[in-house]
DSSP file (Angstrom, degrees, kcal/mol; ACC not computed):
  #  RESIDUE AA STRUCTURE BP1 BP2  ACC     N-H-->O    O-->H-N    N-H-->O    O-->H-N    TCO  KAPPA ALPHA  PHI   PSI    X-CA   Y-CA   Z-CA
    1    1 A X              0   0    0      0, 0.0     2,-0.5     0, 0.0     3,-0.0   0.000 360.0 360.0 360.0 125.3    0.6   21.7    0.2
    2    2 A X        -     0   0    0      1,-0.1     0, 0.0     3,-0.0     0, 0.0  -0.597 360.0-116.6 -73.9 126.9    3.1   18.9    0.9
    3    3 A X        -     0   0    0     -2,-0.5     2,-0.2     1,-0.1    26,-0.1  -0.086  30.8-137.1 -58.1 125.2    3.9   16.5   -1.3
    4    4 A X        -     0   0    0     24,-0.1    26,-1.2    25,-0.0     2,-0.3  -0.686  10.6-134.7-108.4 161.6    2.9   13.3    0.1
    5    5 A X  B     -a   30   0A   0     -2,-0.2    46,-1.7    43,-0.2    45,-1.6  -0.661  15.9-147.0-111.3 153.2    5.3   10.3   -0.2
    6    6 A X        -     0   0    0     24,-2.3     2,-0.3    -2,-0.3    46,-0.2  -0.657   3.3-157.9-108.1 144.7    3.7    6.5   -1.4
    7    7 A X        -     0   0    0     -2,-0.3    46,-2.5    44,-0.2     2,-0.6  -0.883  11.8-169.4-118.2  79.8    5.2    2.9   -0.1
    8    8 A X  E     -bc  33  53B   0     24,-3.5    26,-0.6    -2,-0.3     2,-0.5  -0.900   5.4-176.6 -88.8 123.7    4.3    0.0   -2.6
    9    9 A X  E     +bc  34  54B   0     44,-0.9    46,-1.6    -2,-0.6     2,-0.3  -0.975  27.3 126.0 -94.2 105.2    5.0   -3.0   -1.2
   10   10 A X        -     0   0    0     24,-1.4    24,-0.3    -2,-0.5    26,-0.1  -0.969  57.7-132.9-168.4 149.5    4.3   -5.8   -3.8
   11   11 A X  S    S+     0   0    0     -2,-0.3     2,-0.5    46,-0.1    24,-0.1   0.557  82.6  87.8 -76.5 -26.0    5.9   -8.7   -5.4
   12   12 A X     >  -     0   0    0      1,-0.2     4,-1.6     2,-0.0     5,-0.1  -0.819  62.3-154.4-104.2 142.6    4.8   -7.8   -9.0
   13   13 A X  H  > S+     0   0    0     -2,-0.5     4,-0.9     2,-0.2    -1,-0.2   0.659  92.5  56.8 -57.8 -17.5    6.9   -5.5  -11.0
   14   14 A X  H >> S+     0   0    0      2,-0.2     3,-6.5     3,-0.1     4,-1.5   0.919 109.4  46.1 -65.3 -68.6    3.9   -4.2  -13.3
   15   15 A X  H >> S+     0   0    0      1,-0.3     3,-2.7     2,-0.2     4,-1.7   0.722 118.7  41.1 -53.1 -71.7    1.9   -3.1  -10.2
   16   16 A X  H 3X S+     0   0    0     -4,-1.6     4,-2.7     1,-0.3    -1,-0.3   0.639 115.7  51.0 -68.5   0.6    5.0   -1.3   -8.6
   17   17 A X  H << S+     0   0    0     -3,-6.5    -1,-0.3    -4,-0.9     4,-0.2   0.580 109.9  51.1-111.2 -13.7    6.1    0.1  -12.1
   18   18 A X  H <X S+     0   0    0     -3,-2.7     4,-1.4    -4,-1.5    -2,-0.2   0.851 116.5  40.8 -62.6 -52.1    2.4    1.4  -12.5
   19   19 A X  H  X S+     0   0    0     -4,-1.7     4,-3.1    -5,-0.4    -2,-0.2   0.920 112.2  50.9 -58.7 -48.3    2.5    3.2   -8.9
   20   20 A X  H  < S+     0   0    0     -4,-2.7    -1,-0.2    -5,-0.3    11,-0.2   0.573 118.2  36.2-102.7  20.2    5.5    4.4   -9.0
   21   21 A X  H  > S+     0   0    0     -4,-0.2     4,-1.5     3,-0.1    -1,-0.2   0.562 123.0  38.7-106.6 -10.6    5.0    6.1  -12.6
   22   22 A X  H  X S+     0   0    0     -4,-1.4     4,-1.0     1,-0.2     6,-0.2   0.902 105.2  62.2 -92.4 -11.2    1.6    7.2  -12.4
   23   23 A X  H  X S+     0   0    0     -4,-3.1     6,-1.2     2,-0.2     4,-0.6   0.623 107.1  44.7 -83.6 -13.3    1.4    8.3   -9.1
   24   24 A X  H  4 S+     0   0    0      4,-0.3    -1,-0.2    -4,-0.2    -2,-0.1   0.861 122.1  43.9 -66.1 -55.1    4.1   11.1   -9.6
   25   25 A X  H  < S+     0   0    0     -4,-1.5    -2,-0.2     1,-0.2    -3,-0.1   0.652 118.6  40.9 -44.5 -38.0    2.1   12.0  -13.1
   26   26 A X  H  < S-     0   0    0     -4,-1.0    -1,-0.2    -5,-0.2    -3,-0.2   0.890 137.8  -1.0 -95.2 -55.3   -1.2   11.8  -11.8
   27   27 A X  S  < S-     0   0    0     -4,-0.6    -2,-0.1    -5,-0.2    -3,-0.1   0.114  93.8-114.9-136.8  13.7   -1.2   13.6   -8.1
   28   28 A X        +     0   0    0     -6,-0.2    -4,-0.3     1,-0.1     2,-0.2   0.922  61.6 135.9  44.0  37.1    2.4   14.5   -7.8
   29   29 A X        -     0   0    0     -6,-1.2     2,-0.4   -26,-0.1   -24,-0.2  -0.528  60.2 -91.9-101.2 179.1    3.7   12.6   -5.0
   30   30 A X  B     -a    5   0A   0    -26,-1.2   -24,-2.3    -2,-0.2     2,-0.3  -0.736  31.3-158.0 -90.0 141.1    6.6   10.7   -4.2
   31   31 A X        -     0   0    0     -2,-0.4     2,-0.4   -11,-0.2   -24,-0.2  -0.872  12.1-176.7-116.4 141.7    6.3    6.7   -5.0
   32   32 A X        -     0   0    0     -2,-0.3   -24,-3.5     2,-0.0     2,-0.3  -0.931  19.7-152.3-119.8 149.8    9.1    4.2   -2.7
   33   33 A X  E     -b    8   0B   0     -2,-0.4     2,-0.2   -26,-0.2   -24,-0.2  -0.833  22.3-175.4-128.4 177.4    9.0    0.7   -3.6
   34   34 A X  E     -b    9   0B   0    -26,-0.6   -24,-1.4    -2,-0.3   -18,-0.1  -0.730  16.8-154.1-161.9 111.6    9.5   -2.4   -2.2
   35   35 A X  S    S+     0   0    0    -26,-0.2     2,-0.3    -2,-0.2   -26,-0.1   0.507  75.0  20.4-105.7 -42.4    9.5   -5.9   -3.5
   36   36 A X  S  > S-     0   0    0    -26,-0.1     4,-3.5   -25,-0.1     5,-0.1  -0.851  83.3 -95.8-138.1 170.8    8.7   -8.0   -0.6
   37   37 A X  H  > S+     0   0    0     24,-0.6     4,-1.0    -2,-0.3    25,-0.1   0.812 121.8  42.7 -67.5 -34.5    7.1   -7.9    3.1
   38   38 A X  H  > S+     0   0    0      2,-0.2     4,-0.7     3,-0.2    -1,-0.2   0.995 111.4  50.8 -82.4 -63.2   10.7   -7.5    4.7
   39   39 A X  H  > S+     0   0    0      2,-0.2     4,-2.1     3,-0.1     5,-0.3   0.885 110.0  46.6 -38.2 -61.2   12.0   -5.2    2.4
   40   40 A X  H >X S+     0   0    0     -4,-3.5     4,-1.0     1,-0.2     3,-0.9   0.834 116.4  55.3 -63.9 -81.0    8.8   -2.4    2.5
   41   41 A X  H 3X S+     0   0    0     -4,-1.0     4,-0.7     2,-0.2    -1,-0.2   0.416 105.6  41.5  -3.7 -64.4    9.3   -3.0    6.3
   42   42 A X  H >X S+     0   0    0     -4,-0.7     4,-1.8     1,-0.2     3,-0.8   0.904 122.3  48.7 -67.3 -60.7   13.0   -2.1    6.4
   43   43 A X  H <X S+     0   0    0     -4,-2.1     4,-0.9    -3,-0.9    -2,-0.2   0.692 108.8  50.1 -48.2 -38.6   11.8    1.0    3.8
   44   44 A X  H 3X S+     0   0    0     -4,-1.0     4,-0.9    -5,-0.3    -1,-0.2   0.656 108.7  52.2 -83.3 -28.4    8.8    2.2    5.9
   45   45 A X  H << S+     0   0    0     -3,-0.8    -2,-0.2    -4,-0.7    -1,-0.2   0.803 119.9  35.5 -90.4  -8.6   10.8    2.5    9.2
   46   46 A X  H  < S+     0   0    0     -4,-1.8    -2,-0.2     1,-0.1    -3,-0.2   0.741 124.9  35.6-112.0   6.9   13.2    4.3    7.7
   47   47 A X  H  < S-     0   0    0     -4,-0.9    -3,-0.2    -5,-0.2    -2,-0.1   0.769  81.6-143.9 -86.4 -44.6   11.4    6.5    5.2
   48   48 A X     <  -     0   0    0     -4,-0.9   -43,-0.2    -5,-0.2    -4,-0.1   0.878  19.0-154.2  58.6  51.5    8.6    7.0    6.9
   49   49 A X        -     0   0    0     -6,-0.2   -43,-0.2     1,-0.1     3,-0.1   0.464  20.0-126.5 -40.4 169.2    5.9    7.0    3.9
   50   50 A X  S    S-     0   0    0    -45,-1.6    30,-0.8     1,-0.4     2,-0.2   0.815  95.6  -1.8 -82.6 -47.5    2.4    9.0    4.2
   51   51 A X  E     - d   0  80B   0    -46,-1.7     2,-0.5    28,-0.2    -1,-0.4  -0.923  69.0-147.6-144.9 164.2    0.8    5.8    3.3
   52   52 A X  E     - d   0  81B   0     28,-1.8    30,-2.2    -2,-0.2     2,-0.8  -0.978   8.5-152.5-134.9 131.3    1.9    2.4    2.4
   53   53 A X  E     -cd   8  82B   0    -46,-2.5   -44,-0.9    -2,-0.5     2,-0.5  -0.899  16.1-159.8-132.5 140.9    0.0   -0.1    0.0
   54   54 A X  E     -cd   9  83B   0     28,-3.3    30,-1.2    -2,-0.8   -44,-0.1  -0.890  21.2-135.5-134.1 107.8    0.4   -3.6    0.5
   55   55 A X  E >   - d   0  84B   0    -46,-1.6     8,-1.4    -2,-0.5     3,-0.6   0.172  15.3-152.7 -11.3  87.7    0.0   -6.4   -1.6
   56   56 A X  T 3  S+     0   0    0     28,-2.0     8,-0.5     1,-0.2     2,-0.2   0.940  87.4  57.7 -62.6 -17.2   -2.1   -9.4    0.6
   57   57 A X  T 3   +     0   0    0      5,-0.2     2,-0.3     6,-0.1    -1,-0.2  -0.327  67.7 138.3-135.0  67.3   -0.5  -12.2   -1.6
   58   58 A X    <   -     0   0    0     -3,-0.6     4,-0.2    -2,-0.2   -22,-0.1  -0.721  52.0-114.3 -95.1 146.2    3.0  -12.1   -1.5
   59   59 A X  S    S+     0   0    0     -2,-0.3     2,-2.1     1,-0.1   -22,-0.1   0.333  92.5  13.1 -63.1-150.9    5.4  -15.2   -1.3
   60   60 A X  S    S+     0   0    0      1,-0.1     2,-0.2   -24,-0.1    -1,-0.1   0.184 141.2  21.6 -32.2 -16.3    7.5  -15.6    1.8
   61   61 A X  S    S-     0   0    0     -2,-2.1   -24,-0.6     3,-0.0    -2,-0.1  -0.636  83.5-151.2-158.8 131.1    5.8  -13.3    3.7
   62   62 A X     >  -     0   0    0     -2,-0.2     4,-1.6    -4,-0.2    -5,-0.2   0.103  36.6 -95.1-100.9 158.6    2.2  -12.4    2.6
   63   63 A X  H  > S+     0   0    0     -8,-1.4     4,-2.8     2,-0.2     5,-0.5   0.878 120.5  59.1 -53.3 -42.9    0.6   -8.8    3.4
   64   64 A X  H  > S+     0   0    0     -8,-0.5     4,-0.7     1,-0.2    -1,-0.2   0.905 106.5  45.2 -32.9 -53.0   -1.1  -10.0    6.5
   65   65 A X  H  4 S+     0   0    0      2,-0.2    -1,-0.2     1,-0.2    -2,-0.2   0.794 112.1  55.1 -71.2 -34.4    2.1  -10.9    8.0
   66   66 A X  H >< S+     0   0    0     -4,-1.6     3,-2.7     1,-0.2     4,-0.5   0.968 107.2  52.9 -69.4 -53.6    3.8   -7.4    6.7
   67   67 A X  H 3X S+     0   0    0     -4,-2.8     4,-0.9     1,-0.4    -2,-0.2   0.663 107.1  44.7 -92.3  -4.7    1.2   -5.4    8.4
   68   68 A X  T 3< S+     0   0    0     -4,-0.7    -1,-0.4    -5,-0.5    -2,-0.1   0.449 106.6  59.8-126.9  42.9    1.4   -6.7   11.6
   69   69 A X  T <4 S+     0   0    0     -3,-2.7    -2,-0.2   -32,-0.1    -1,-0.1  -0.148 113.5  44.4 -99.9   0.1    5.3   -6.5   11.5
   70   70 A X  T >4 S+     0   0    0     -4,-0.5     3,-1.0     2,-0.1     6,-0.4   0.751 107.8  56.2-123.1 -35.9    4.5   -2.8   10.9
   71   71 A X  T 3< S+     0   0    0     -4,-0.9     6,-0.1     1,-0.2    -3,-0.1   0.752 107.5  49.8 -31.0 -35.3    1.8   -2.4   13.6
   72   72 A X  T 3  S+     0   0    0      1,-0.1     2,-0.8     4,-0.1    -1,-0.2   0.375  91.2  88.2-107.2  15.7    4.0   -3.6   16.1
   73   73 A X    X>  -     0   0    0     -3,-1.0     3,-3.2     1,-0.1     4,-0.6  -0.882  68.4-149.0-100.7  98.8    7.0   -1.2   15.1
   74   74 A X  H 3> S+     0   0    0     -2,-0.8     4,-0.5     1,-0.2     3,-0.3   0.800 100.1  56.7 -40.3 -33.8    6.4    1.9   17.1
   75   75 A X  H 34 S+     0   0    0      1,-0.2    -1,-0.2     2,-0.1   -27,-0.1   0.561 118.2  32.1 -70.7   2.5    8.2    3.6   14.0
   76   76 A X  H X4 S+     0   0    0     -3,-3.2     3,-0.8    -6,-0.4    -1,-0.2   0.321  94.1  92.5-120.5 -11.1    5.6    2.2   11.6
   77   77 A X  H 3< S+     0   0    0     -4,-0.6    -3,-0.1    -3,-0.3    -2,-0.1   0.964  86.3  48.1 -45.1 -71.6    2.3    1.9   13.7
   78   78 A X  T 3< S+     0   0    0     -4,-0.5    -1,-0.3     2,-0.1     2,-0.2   0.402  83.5 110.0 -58.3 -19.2    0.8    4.9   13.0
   79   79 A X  S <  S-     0   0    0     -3,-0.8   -28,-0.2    -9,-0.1     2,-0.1  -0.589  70.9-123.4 -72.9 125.6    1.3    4.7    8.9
   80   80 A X  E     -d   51   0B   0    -30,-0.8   -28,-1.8    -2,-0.2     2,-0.5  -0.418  26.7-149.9 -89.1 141.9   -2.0    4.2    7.4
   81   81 A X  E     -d   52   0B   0    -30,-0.2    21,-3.1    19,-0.1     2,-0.4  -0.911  15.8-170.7-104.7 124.3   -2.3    1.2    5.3
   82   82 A X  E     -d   53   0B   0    -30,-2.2   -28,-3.3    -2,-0.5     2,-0.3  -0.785  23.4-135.8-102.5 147.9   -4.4    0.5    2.3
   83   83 A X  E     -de  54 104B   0     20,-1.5    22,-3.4    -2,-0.4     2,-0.5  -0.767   5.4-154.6 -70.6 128.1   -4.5   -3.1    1.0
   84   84 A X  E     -d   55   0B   0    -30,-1.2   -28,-2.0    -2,-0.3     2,-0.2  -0.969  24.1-177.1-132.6 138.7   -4.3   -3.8   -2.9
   85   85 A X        -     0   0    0     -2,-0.5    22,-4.7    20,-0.3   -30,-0.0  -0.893  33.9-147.9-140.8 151.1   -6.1   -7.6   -3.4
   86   86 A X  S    S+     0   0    0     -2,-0.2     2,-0.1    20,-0.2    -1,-0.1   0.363  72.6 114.5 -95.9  -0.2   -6.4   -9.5   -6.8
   87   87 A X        -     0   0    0      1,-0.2     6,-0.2     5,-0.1    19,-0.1  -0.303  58.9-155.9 -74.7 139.5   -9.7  -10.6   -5.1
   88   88 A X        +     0   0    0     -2,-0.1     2,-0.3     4,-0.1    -1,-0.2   0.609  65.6  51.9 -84.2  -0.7  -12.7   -9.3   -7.0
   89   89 A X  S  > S-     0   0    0      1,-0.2     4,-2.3     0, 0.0    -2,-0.0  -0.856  75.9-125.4-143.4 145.7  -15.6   -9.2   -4.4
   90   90 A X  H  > S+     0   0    0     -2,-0.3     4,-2.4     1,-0.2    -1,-0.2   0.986 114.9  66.7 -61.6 -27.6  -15.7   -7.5   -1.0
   91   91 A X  H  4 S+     0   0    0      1,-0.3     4,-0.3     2,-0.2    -1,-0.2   0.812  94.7  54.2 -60.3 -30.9  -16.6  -10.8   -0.1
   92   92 A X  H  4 S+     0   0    0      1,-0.2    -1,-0.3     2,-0.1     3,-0.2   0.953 113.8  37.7 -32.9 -79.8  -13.5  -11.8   -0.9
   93   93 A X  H >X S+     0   0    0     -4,-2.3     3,-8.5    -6,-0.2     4,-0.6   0.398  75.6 114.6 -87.6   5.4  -11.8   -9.6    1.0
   94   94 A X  G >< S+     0   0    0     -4,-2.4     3,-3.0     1,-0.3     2,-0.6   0.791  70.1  73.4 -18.8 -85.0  -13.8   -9.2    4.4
   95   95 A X  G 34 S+     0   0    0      1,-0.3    -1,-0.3    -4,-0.3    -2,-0.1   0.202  87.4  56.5 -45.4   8.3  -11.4  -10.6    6.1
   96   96 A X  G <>>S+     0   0    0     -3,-8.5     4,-0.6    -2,-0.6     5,-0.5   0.545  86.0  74.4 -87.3  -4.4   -9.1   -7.9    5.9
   97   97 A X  T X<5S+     0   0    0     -3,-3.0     3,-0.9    -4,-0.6    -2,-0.1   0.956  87.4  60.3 -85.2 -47.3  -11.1   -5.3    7.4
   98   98 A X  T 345S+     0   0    0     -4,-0.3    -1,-0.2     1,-0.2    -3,-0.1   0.673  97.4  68.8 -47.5   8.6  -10.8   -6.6   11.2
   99   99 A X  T 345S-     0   0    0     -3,-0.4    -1,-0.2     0, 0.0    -2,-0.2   0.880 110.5-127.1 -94.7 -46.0   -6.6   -6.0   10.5
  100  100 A X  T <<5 +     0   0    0     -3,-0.9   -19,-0.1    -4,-0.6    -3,-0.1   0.587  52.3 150.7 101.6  23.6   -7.5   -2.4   10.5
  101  101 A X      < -     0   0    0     -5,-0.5   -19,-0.2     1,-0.1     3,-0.1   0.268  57.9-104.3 -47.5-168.4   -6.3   -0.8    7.5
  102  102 A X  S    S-     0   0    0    -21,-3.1    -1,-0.1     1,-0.6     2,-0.1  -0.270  79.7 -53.0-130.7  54.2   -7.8    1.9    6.0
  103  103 A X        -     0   0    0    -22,-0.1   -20,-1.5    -7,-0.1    -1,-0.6  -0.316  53.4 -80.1 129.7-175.0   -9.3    0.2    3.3
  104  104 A X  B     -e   83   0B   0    -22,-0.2     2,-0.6    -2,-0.1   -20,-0.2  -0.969  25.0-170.3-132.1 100.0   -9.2   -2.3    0.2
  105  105 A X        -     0   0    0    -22,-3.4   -20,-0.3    -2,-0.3     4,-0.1  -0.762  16.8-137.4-101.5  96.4   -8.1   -1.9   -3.6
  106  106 A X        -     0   0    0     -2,-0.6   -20,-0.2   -22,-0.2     2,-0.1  -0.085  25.8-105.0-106.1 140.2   -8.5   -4.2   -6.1
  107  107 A X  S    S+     0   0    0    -22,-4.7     2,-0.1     2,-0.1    -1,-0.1  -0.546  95.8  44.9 -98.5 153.7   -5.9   -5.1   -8.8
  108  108 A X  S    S-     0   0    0     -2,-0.1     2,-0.3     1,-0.1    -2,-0.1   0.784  85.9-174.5 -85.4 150.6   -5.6   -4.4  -11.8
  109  109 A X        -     0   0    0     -2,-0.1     2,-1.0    -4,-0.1     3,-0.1  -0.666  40.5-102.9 -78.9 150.2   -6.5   -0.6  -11.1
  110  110 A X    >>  -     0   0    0     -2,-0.3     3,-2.0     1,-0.2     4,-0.7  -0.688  31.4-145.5 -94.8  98.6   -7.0    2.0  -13.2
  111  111 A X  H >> S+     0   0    0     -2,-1.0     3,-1.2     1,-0.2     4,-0.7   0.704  95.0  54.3 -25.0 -42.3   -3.4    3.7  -12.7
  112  112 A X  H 34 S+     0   0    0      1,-0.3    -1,-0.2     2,-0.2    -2,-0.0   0.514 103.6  40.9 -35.9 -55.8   -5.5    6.8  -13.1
  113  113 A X  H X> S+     0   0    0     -3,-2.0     4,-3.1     2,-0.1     3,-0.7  -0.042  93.0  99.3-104.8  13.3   -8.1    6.9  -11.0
  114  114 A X  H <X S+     0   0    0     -3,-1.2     4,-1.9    -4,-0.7     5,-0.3   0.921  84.9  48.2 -84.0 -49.6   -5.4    5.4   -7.9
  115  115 A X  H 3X S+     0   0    0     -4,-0.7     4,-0.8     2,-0.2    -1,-0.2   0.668 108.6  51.1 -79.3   2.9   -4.7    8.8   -6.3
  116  116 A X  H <> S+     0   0    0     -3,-0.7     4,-2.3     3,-0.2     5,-0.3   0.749 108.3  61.0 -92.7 -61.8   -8.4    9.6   -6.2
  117  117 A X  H  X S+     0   0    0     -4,-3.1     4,-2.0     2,-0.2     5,-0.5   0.906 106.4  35.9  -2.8-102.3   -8.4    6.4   -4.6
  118  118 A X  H  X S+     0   0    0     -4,-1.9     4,-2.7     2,-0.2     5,-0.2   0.896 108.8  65.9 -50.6 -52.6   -6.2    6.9   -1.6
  119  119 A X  H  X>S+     0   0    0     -4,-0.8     4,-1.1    -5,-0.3     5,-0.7   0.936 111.3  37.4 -63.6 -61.4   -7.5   10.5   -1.1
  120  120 A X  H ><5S+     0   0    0     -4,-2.3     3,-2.0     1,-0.2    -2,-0.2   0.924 113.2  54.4 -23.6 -70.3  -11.0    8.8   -0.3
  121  121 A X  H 3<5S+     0   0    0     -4,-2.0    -1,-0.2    -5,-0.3    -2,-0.2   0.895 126.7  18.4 -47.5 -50.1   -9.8    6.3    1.3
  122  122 A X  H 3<5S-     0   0    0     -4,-2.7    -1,-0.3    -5,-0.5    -2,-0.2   0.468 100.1-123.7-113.4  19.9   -7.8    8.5    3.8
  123  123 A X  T <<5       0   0    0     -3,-2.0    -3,-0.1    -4,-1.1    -4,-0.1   0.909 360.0 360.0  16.0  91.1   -9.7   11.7    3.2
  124  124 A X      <       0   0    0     -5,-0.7    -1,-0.1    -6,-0.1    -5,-0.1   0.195 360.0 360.0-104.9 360.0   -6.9   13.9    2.2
């Protein structure tokens, strides 16, 4: 089995400092981080992640806006993206699902249960 490698892109240091120690602990993979929408760009074409999960409410340029800067980068198209939302209700977040991710996760998480998470979610 390959180890598969993680892209958080998110503005708050807890959530990337969650990912990227529980997700090593937890499922063994590799965690990349990213701070902002430009930055996990710049990291995803040249990393090439398994998955990427992206913040929706980042300052200067918001998750929306990241993931279709990564749609339209042939080296990035194809990387599935999951969404991580502080919004509590699907209702909330509907309007993400026409973007086409591969789903919606709601902060706070339970660090725990996060790589059981993504394997649903991308049925791994």
């Amino acid at each position: 089995m390959t180890i598969k490698r993680v892209l958080i892109i998110d503005d708050e240091e807890s959530i990337r400092n969650v990912v990227q120690f529980g997700l090593p602990l937890v499922a063994d993979w590799d965690v990349l981080v990213a701070s902002s929408g430009m930055e996990g760009i710049l990291t995803a074409q040249t990393e090439q992640p398994d998955v990427i999960l992206l913040d929706v409410m980042m300052p200067k340029m918001d998750g929306v806006t990241t993931f279709r800067a990564l749609q339209q980068h042939p080296k990035t198209q194809s990387i599935p993206v999951i969404f991580l939302t502080a919004m509590a209700t699907p209702i909330d977040y509907t309007p993400l699902n026409p973007l086409g991710g591969q789903g919606v996760i709601t902060k706070p998480f339970n660090a725990l249960e996060l790589a059981d998470q993504i394997t649903k979610l991308l049925n791994w």
